[in-house]
N, C-alpha and C positions, 0 to 999 in steps of 0.2 A: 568316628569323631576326628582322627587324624588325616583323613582324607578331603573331609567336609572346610577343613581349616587352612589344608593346602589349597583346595580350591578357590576357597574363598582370598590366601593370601597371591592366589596365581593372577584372577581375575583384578582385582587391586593395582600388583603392577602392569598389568595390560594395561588399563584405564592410565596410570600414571605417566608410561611411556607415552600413549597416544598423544599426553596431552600436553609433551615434553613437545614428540614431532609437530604439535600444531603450533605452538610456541613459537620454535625455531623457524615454521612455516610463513607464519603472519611475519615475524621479522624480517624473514628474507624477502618476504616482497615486498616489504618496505621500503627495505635497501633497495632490490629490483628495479621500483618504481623509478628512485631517483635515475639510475641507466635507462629506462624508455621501455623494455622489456615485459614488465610484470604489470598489468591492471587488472581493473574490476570489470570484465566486460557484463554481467550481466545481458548477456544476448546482442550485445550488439554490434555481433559478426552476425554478413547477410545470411551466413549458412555453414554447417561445421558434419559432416558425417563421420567421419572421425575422433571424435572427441575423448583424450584419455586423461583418466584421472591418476594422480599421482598419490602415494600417502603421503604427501607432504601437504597436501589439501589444495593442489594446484593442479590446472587444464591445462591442456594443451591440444590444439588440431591439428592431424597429421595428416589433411586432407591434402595431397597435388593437384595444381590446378593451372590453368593459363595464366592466371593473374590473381596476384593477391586481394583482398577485400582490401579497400582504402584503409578499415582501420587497424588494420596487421603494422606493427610498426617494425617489427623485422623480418622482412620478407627475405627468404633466399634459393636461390638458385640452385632447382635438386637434379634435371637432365637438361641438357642444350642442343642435344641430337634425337631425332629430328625436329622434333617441335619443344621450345625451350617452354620447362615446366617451375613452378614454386611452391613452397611451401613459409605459411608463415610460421615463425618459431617462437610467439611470443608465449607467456606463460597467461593464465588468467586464474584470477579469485573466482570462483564461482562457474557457472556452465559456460561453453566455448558458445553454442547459438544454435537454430532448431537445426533437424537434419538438412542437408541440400535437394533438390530434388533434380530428377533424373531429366536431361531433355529429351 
């Protein structure tokens, strides 16, 4: 019985914490937004194989590439020797966008 009750009280605060981090999640991208940073992209980056989720409920692509998708709004500079590389750092609500495919 005492075990079924801890269970049950353990499970409880998982659920509760989670729903603390999603809280503090939605808010920060809120704030985010207003700095240019954090959107809802809903796929619409050309392409993302990278894509990692965060527990805060937030994406990000951590694909290197020659050039950023146009709608990356912070794009930044990861090598410049020999051939200058980027990556975009923006956060997103929902998935980064389908895989890339290989040329």
């Amino acid at each position: 019985m005492k075990s079924s009750t801890l269970l049950v009280i353990l499970v409880l605060q998982a659920v509760l914490v989670m729903g603390i981090f999603a809280a503090v999640a939605k808010e920060n991208a809120v704030v985010g937004e207003s700095k240019g940073n954090t959107e809802t992209n809903g796929g619409k980056l050309g392409c993302c194989t990278n894509c990692n989720f965060s527990f805060s409920g937030l994406y990000t692509c951590d694909d290197i590439v020659g050039k950023c998708d146009p709608v990356c709004k912070v794009c930044k500079v990861i090598k410049k020797n020999p051939v200058k590389q980027f990556q975009c750092t923006d956060t997103f609500i929902g998935i980064c966008g389908p895989p890339c495919k290989k040329n």
